[in-house]
KOLMAR-55734 format. One record per residue (C-alpha): residue number from 1; residue in three letters; x, z, y. Coordinates in Angstrom, 1 decimal, padded with zeros to 4 digits. Layout:
BEGIN
NUM | ala | X | Z | Y
...
REM end
This chain:
BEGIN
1 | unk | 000.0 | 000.0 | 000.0
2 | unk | 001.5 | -001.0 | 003.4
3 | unk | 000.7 | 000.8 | 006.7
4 | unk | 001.3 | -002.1 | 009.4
5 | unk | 001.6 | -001.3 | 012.8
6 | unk | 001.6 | -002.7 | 016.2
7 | unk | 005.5 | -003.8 | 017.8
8 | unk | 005.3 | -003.1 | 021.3
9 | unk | 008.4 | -003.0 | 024.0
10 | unk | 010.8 | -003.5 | 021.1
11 | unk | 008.8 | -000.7 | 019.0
12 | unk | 007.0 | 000.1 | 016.1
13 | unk | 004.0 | 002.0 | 017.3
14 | unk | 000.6 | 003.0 | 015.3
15 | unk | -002.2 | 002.1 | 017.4
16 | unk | -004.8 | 004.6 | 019.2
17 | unk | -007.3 | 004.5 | 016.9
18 | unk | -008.0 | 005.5 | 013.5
19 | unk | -009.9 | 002.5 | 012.2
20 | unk | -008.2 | 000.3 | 009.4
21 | unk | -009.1 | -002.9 | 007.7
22 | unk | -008.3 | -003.2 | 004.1
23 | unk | -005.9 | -006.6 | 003.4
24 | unk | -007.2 | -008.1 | -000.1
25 | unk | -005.0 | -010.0 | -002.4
26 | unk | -007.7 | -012.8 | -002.7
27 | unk | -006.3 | -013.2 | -006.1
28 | unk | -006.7 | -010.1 | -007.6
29 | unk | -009.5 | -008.0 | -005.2
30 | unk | -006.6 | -005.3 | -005.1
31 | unk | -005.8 | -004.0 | -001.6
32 | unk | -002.5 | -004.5 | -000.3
33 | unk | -002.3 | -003.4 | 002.9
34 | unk | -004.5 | -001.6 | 005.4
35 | unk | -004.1 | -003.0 | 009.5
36 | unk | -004.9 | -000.9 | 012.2
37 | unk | -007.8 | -001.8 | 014.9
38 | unk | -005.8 | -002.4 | 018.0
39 | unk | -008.3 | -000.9 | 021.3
40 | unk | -008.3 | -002.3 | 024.9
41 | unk | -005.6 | 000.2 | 025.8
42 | unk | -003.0 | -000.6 | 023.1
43 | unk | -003.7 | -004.2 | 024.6
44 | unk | -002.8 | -002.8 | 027.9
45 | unk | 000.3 | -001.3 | 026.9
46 | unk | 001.5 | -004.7 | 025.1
47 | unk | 000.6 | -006.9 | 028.3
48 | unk | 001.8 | -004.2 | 030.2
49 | unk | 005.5 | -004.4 | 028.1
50 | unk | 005.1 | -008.1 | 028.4
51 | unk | 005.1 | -008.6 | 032.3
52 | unk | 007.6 | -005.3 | 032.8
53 | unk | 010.0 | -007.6 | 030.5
54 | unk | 009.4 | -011.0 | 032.3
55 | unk | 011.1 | -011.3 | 035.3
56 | unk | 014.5 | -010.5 | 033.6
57 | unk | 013.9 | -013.2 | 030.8
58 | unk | 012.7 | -016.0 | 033.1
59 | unk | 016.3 | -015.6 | 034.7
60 | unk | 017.6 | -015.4 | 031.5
61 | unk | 018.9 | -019.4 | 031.2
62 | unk | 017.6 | -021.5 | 028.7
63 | unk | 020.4 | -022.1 | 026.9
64 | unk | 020.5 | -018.1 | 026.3
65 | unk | 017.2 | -017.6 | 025.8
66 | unk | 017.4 | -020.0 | 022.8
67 | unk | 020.0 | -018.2 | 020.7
68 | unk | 017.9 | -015.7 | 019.5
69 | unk | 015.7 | -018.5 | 018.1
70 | unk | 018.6 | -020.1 | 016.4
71 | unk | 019.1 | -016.4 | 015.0
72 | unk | 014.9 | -016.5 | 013.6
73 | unk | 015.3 | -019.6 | 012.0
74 | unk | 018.8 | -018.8 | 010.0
75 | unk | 016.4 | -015.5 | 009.1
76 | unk | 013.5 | -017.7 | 008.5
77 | unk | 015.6 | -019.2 | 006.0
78 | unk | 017.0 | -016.6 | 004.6
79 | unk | 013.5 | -014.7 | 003.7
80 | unk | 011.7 | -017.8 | 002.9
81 | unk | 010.8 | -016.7 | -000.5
82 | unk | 010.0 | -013.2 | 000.3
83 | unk | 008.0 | -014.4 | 003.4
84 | unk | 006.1 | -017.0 | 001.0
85 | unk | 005.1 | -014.5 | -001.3
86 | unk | 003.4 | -012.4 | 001.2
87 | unk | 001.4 | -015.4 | 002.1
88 | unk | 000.4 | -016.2 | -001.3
89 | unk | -000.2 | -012.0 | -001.6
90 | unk | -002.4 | -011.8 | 001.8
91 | unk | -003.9 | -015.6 | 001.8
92 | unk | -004.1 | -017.3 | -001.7
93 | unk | -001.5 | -020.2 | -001.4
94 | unk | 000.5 | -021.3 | -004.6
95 | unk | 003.8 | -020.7 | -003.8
96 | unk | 005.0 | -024.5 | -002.5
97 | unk | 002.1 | -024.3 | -000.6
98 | unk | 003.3 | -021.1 | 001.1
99 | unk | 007.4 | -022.0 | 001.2
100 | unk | 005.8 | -025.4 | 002.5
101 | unk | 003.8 | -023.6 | 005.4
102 | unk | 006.8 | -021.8 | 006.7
103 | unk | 009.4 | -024.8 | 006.6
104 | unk | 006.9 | -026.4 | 008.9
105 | unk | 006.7 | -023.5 | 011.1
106 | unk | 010.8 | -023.4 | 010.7
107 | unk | 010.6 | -026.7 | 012.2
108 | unk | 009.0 | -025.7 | 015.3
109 | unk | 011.4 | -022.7 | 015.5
110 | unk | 014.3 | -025.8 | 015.7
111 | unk | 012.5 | -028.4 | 018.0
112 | unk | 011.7 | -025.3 | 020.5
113 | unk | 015.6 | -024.4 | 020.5
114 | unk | 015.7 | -028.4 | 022.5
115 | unk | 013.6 | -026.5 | 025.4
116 | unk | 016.9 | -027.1 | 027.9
117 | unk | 016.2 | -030.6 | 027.7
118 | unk | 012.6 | -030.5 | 027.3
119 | unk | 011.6 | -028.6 | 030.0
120 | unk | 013.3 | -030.7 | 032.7
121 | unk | 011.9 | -031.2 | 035.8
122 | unk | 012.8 | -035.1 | 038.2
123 | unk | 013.5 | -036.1 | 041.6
124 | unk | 013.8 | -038.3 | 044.0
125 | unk | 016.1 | -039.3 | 046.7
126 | unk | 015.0 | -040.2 | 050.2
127 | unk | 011.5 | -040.4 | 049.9
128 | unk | 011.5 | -040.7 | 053.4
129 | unk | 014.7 | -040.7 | 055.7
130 | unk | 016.5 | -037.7 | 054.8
131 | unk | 014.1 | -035.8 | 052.5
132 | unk | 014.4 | -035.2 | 049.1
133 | unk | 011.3 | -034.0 | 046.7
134 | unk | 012.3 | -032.1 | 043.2
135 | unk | 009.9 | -031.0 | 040.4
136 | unk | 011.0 | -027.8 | 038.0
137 | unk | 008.7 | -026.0 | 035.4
138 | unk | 008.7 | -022.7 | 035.8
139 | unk | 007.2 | -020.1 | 033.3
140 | unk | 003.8 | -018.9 | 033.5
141 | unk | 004.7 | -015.0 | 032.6
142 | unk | 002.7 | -013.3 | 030.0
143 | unk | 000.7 | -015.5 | 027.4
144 | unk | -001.2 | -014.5 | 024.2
145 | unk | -001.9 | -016.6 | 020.7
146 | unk | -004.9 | -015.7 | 018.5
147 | unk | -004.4 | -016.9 | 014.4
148 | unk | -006.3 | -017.7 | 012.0
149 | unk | -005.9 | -016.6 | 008.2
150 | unk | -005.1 | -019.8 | 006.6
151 | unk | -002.0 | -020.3 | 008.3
152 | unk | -000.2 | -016.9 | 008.4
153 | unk | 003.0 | -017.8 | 009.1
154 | unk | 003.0 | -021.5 | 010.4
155 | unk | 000.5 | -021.4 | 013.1
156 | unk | 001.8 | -018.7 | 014.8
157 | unk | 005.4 | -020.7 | 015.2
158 | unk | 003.0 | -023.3 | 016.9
159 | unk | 003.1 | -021.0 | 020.4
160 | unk | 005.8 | -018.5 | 019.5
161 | unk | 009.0 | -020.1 | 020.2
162 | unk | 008.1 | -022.9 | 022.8
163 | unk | 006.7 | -019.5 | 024.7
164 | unk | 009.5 | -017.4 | 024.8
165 | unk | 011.7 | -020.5 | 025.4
166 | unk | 010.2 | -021.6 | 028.3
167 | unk | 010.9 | -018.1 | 029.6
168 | unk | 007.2 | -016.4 | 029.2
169 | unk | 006.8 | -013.2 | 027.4
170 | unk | 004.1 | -013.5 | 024.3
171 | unk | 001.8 | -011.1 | 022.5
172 | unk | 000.3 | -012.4 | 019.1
173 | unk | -002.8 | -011.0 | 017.6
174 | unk | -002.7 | -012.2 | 013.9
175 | unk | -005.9 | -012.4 | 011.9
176 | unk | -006.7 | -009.0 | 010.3
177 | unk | -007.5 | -010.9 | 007.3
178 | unk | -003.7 | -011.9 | 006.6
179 | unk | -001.2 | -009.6 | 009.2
180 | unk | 001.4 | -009.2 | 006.5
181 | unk | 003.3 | -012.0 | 006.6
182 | unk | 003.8 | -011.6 | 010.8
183 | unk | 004.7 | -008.2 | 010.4
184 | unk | 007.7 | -009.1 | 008.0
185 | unk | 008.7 | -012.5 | 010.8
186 | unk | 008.5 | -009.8 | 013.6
187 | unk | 011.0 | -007.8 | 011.6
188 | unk | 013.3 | -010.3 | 011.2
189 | unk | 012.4 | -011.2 | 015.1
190 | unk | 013.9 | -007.4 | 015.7
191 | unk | 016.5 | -008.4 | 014.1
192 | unk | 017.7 | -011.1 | 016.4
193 | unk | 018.4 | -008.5 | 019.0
194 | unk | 015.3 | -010.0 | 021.5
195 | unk | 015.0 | -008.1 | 024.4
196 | unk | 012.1 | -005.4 | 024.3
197 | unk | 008.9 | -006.6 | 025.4
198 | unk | 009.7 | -010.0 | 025.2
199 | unk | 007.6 | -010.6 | 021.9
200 | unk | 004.5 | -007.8 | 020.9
201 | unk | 002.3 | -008.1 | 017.9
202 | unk | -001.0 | -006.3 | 018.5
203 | unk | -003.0 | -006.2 | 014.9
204 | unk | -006.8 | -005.9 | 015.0
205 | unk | -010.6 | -008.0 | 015.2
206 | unk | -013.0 | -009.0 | 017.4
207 | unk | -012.3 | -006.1 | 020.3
208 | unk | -008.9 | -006.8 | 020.5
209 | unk | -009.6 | -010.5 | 020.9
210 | unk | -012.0 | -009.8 | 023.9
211 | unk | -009.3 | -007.3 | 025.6
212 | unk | -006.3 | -010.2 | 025.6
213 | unk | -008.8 | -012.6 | 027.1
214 | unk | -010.4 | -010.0 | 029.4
215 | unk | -006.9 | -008.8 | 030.5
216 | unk | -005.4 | -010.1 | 033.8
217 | unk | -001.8 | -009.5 | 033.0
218 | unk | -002.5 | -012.6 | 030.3
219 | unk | -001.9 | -016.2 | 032.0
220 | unk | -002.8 | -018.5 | 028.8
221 | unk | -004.2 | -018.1 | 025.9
222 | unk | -003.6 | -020.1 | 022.5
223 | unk | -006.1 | -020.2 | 019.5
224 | unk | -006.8 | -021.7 | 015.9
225 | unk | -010.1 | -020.9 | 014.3
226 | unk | -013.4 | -022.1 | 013.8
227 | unk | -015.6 | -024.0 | 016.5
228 | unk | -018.1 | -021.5 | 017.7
229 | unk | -015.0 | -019.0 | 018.1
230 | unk | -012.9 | -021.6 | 020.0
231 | unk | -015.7 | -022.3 | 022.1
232 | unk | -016.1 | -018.4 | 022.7
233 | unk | -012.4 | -018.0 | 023.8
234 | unk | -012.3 | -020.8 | 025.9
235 | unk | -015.0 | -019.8 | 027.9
236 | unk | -014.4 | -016.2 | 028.0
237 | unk | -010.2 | -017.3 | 028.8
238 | unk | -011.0 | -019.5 | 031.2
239 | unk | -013.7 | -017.7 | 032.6
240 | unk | -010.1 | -014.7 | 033.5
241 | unk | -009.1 | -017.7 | 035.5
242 | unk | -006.9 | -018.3 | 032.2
243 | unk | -004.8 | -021.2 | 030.5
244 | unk | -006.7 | -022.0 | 027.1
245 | unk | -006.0 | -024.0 | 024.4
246 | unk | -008.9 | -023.5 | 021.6
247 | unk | -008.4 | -025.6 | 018.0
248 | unk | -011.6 | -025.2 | 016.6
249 | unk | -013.0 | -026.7 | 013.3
250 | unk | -013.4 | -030.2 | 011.8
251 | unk | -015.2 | -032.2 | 009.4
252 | unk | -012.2 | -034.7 | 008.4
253 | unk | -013.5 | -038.1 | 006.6
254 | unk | -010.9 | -040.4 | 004.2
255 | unk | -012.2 | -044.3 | 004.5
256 | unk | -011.1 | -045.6 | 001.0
257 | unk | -011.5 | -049.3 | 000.8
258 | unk | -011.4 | -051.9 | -002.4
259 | unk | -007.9 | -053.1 | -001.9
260 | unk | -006.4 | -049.7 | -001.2
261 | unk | -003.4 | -048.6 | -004.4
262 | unk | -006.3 | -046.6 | -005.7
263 | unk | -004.0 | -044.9 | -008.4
264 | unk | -002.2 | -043.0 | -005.4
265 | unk | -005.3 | -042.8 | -003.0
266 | unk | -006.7 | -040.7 | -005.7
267 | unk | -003.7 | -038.6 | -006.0
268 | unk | -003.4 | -038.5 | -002.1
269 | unk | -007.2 | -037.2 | -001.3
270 | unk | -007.2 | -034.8 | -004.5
271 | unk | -004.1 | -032.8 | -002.7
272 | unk | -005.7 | -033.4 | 000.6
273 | unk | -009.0 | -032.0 | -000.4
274 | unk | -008.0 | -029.2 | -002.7
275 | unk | -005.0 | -028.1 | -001.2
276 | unk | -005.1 | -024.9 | 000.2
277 | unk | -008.4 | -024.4 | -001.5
278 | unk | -009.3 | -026.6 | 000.7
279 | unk | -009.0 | -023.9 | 003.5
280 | unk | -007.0 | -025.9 | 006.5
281 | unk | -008.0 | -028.0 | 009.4
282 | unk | -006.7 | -031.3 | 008.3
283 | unk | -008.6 | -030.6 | 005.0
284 | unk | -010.2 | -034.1 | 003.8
285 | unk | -014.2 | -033.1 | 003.2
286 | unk | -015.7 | -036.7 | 003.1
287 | unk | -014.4 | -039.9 | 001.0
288 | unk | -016.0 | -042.4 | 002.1
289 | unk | -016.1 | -045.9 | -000.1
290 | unk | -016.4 | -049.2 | 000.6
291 | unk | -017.8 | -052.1 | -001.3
292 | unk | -016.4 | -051.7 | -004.7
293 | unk | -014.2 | -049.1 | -003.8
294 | unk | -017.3 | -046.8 | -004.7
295 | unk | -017.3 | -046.9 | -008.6
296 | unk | -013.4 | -046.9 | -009.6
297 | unk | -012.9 | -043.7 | -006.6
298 | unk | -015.8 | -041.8 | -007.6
299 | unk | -014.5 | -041.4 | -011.4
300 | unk | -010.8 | -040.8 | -010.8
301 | unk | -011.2 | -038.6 | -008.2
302 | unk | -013.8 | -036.2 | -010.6
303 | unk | -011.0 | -036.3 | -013.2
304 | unk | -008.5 | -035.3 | -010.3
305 | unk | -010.8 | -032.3 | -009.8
306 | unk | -011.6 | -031.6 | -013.2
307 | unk | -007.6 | -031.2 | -014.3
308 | unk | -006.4 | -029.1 | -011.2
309 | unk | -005.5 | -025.8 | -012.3
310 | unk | -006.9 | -022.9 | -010.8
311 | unk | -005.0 | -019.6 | -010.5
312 | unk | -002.5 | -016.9 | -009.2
313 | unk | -000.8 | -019.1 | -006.6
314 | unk | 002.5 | -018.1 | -007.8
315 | unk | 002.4 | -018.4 | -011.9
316 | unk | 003.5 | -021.3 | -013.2
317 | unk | 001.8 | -024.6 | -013.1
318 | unk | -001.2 | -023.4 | -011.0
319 | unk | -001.6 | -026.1 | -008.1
320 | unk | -004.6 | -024.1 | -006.0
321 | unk | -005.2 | -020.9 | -005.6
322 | unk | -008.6 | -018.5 | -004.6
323 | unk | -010.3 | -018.9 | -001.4
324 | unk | -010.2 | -016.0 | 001.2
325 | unk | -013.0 | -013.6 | 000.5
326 | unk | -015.8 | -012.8 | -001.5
327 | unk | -018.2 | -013.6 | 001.3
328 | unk | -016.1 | -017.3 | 001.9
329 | unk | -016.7 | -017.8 | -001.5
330 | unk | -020.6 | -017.0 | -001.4
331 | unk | -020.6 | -018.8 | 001.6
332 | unk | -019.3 | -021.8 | 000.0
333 | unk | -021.1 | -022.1 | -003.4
334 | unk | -024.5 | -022.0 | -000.9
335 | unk | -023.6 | -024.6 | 001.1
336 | unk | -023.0 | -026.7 | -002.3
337 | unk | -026.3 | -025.6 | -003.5
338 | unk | -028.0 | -027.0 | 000.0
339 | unk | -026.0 | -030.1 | -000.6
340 | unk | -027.7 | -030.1 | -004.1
341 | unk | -031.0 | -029.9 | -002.4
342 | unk | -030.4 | -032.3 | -000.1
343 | unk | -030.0 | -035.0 | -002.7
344 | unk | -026.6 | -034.9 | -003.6
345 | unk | -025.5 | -034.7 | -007.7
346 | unk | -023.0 | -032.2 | -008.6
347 | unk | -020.2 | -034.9 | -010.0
348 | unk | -018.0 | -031.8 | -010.9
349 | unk | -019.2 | -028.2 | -010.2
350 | unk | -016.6 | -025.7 | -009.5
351 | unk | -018.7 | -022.7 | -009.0
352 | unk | -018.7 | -019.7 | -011.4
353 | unk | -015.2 | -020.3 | -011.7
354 | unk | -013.9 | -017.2 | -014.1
355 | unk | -009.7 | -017.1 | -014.4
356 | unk | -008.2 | -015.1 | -017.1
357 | unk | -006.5 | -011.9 | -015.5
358 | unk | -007.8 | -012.8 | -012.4
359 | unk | -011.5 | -012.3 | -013.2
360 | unk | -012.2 | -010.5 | -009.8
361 | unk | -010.3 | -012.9 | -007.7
362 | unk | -012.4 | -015.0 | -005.3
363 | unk | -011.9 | -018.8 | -007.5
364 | unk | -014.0 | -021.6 | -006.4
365 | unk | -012.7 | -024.8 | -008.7
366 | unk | -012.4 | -028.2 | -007.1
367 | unk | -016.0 | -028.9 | -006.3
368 | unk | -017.1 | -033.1 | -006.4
369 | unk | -020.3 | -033.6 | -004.6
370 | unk | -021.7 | -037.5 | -004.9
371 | unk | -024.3 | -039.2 | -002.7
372 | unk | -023.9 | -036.9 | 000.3
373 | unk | -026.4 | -037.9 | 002.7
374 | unk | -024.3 | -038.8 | 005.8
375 | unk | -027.5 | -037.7 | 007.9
376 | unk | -028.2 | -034.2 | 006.2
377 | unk | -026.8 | -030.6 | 007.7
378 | unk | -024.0 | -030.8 | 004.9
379 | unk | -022.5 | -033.8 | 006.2
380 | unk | -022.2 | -032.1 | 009.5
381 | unk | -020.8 | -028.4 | 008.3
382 | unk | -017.6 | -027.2 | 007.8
383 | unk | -017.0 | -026.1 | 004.7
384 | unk | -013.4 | -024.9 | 004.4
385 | unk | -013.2 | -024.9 | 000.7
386 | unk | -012.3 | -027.2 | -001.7
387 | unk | -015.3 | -029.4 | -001.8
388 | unk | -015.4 | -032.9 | -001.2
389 | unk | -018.0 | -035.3 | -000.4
390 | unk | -018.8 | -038.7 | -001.6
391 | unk | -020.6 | -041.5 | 000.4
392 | unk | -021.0 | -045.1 | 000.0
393 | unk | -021.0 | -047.9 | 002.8
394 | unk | -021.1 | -051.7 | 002.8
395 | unk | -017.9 | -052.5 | 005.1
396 | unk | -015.0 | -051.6 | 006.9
397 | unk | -017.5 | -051.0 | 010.2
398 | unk | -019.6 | -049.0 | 008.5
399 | unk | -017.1 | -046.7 | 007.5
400 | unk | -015.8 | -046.4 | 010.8
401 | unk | -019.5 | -045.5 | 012.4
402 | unk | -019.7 | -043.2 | 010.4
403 | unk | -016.5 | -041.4 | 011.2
404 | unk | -017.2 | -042.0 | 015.2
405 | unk | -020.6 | -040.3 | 014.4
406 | unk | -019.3 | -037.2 | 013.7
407 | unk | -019.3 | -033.6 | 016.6
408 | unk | -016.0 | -033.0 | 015.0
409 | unk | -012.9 | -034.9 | 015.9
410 | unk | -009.8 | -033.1 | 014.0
411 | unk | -008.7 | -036.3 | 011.8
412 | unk | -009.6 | -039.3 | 010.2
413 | unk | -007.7 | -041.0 | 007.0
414 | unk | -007.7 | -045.0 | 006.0
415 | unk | -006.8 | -046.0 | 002.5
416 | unk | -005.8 | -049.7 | 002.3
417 | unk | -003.5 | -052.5 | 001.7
418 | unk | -004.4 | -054.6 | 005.0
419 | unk | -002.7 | -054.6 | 008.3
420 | unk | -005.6 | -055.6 | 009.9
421 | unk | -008.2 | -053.1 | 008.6
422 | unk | -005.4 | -050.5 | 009.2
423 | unk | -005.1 | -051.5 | 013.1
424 | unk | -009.1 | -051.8 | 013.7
425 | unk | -009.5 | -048.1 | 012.2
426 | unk | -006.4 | -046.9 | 014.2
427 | unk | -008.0 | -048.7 | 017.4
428 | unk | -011.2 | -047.5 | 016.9
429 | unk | -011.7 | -044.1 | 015.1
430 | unk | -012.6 | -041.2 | 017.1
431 | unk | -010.2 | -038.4 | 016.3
432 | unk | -007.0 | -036.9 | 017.4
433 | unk | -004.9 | -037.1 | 014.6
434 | unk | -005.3 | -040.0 | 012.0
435 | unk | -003.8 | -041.1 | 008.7
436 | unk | -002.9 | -044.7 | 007.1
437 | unk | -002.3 | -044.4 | 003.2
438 | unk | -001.8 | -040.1 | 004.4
439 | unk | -004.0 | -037.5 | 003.0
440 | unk | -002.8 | -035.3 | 005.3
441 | unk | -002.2 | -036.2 | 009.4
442 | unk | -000.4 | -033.3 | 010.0
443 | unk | 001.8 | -034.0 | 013.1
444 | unk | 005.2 | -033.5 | 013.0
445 | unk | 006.9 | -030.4 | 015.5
446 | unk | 008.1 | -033.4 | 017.8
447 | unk | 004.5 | -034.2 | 018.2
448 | unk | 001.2 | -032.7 | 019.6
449 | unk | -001.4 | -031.2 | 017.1
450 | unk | -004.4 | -033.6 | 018.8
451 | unk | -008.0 | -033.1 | 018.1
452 | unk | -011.1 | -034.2 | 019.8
453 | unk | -014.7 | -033.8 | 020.4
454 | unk | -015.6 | -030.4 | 019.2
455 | unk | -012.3 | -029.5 | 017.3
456 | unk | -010.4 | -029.3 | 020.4
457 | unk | -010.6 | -027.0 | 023.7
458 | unk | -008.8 | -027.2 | 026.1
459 | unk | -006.3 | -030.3 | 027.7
460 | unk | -002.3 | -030.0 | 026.4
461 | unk | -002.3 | -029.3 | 022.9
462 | unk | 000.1 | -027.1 | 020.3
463 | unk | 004.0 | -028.3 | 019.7
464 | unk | 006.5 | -030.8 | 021.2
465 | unk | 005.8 | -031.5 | 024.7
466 | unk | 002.6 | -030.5 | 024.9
467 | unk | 003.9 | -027.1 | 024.9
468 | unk | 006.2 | -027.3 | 027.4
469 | unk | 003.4 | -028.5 | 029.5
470 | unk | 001.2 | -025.9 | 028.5
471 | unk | 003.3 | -022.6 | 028.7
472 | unk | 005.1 | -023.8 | 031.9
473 | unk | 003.7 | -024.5 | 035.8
474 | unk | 005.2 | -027.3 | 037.8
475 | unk | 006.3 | -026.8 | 041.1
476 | unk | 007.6 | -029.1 | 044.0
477 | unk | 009.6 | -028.5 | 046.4
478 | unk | 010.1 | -031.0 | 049.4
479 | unk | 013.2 | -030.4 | 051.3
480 | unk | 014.6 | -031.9 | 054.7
481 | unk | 018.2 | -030.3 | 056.1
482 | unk | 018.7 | -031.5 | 059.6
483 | unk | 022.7 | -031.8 | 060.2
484 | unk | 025.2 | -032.4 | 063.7
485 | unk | 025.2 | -036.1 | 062.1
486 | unk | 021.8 | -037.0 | 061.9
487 | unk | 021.0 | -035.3 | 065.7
488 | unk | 023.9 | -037.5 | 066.9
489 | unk | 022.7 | -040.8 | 065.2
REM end
């Protein structure tokens, strides 16, 4: 059983209160860890380390603000295999899935150690006789990130390191479902020697939430979660006269058309689909066939879900693991039911799922769900478990209409052999991040983490430029300097 605490002004603290929330090994129902309800006042003292450490560390130079992240990364690596066992522990993952999560958070950790270069300003020369105009970024001061469960280590190396690069100070809340994993990367953040206050980990729910966005020592606010709760804290952020940048939810469709390699675009959208349980934002919930795409997809991709194995995420050979919680997994087998009701045929029915050892653990198996009506609520409802919807369209323009139709706009995948088809969808489709002959649109560090429509809040997005852009405020200074020279001339 681990107590976790908060790490405030270089220290660990326990918070005011005496509420807990049990952690559950999703797995094996057993609890692992108990995380302390942070209240509006250990918020206060957080923000309140946060700004008392800033204006030393935004005149700490880039250059040496950066070595402490080239210290978390060699530690990063280092603890990679304890670090992914705690994800698998708190979360579910198998264990590539978890080492796999971290290397990508890692490589935000690296691109964020180029913020000397990427967070230079330009000028100009003479733009009019003797005056010279300069632009510089300049950090905003105190931010906060709010995570979400599935990603326990990644996500919050989205906004950590581009933060304290730039020069702002950071407080992370981590989800109180899975705060293990951060506790153990704020360790081996200690570790590098960062300045106190710099970095602050407050655990808790929903009231810790509201006080970070409430808080006026807080200048932007990054979030990963579902769609009502994105909206929800952008309003409430911006509403503080904050920054906000609010990933919410999606509903991610996979076109597969008739001259696609279907042998691979099988094996592509069965990782895609039931990866993760199926429990990430770039998860692929719709297939959608064309022509005579429809009959050869349908059956290899039930006897991709029937043969995944189902288990303890790190035994051997298990390639998904359980979803989060009991009530996620209620949740989930209800929303397959309605899909039942609404016309659909169970193809392959994962529910009931019972794993040897792990009979309390909360297994859903890979669930195939044919003739989805693309009208009906389950066509439009996140499910965020490893279900996957089949639909059936004429053409190529179909396929994309019904993509564009969609509230969410997260990502949008294209299986095919033809240029052509592969530059109309690209041209065309209606979300932020999209895949040719990829399962999985999952942007590289260099790049932004785009979404649209409702999976997206906000303006600058998470990693590469993006969050230089967003944790930093431009300024411009215009400059004249009259000399004995020009007077005489």
């Amino acid at each position: 059983m681990i107590e976790l605490r908060n790490y405030v002004a270089g220290s660990w603290t326990a918070p005011s209160g005496r509420d807990q929330i049990p952690v559950v090994n999703p797995a094996t129902a057993e609890v692992i860890a108990r995380v302390p309800v942070s209240s509006a006042q250990d918020v206060d003292r957080a923000v309140a380390a946060a700004n008392e450490a800033f204006p030393q560390w935004r005149r700490t130079p880039p250059g040496d603000r950066i070595q402490y992240l080239f210290r978390l990364k060699q530690l990063l690596e280092e603890n990679i295999e304890d670090l992914g066992r705690a994800v698998t522990d708190e979360c579910g993952k198998t264990r590539d899935e978890a080492v796999g999560e971290l290397r990508r958070g890692i490589e935000n950790v690296e691109v964020a150690c180029g913020i000397p270069m990427m967070m230079q300003g330009y000028n100009s020369e003479d733009i009019a006789r003797g005056i010279d105009e300069t632009m510089v970024r300049q950090p905003l001061g105190a931010v906060a990130a709010i995570t979400p469960f599935n990603f326990p280590g990644m996500i919050p190396l989205w906004f950590l390191p581009y933060a304290i690069a730039c020069g702002n100070t950071f407080v992370l809340k981590p989800s109180e479902k899975v705060p293990v994993t951060m506790q153990r990367i704020f360790a081996l953040l200690e570790k590098t020697g960062l300045p106190k206050g710099v970095a602050s980990l407050v655990n808790g729910a929903r009231e810790t939430v509201d006080a970070l966005l409430d808080h006026p020592g807080i200048r932007a606010v990054s979030f990963v979660g579902s769609t009502p709760v994105a909206r929800h804290v952008y309003s409430r952020a911006t509403a503080s006269g904050k920054r906000a940048q609010c990933q919410g939810g999606a509903k991610n469709p996979v076109i597969v058309l008739p001259d696609a390699d279907m042998e691979q675009a099988t094996r592509i959208v069965a990782d895609s689909a039931f990866g993760c349980a199926g429990q990430r934002c770039l998860a692929s919930s719709i297939a959608v066939t064309v022509g005579d795409a429809g009959r050869t997809f349908t059956q290899a991709i039930a006897d991709a879900a029937k043969s995944r194995v189902v288990g303890y995420g790190f035994d051997s050979g298990v390639q998904m693991g359980p979803v989060i919680s009991p009530e996620s997994r209620a949740r989930i087998e209800g929303l397959i039911e309605a899909g039942v009701k609404e016309g659909a045929k169970l193809a392959v029915d994962g529910r009931a799922a019972r794993i040897p050892r792990y009979e309390k653990g909360n297994f859903i198996k890979p669930t195939i769900l044919a003739g989805v009506d693309p009208r009906g609520d389950l066509a439009k409802t996140e499910i965020f478990g490893p279900v996957l919807s089949l639909m059936h369209v004429k053409d190529v323009d179909e396929a994309i209409e019904l993509v564009n139709r969609s509230k969410f706009g997260n990502q949008a995948c294209l299986f095919t052999s033809s240029g052509s088809a592969a530059r109309k969808f690209r041209y065309e489709a209606t979300a932020g991040n999209l895949g040719i002959n990829v399962g999985v649109a999952a942007p590289i560090a260099f790049f932004p983490f785009s979404g649209w429509k409702d999976s997206f809040f906000g303006d600058l997005h998470g990693q590469g430029r993006d969050a230089v852009e967003f944790y930093t405020d431009k300024k411009v200074v215009i400059e004249r300097w009259p000399s004995e020279w020009s007077r005489v001339f």
